[in-house]
N, C-alpha and C positions, 0 to 999 in steps of 0.2 A: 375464292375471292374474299370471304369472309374475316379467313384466318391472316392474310395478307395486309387487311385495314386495320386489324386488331393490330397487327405488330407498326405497320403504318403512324397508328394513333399514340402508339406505345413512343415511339421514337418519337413523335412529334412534342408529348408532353415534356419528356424529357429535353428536348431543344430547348424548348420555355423556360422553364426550370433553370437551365443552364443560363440562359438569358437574363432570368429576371431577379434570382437568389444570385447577392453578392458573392464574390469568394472572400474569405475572411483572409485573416492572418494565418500562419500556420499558430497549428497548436502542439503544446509539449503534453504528454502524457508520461507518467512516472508508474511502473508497475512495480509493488513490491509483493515478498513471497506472501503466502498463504499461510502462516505458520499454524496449523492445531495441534493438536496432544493427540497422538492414536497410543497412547500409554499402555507400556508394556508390550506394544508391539515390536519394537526392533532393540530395544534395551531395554535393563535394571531400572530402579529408581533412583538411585545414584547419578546416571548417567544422563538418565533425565534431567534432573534437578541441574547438573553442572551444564545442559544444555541451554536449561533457560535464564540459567543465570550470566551464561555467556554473553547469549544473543541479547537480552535485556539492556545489558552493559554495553556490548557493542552501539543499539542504536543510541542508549543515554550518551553516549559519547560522541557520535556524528553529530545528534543535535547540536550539542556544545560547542563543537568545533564550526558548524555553521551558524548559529546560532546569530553573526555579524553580518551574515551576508543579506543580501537584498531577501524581500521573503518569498519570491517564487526560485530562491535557491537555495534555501535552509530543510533541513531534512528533516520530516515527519513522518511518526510511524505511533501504531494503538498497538497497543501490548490490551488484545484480546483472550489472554487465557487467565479466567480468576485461578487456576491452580498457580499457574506461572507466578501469576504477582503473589500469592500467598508462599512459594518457595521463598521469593528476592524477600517479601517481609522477616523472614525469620532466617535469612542466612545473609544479610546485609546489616552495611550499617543503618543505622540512624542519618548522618549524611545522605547518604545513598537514594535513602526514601526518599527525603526532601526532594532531589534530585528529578527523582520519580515523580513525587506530587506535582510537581510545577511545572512538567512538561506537557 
């Protein structure tokens, strides 16, 4: 009987709940990768390097390209690896940087 009230009680609270918290709007969530460095694990330094200089560029360039749009639809991303940004400093331009800085 016990166990029965427990779950009884359980359902009832959540009736409430249901009842009394609005439903909101839906919401958009945006997941992007994980990107870290397990360096040297599956390539050279080379290959490394041209990976981060790829992806770096790729996102500095969404940005740009959205960059007009309303801002819950302009693209944002953190270039979280100081190695990463210490590659893009020394095998980019000057430009480039700027580019970097101001995003």
């Amino acid at each position: 009987m016990r166990l029965f009230c427990s779950k009884l009680s359980f359902v009832s609270v959540i009736a409430i709940l249901l009842l009394v918290v609005p439903i909101t709007a839906q919401k958009r969530i945006y997941i992007s990768p994980d990107d870290h460095t397990d360096y040297y694990w599956t390539a050279d330094e080379a290959t490394y390097r041209q990976s981060f200089l790829t992806m770096i560029d790729y996102y500095l360039n969404q940005m740009d390209e959205t960059a007009g749009n309303p801002s819950d639809q302009q693209m944002r991303w953190n270039c979280d690896g100081s190695l990463w940004m210490w590659e893009y400093e020394r095998n980019r331009t000057p430009r480039s940087l700027r580019m970097m800085s101001r995003s």
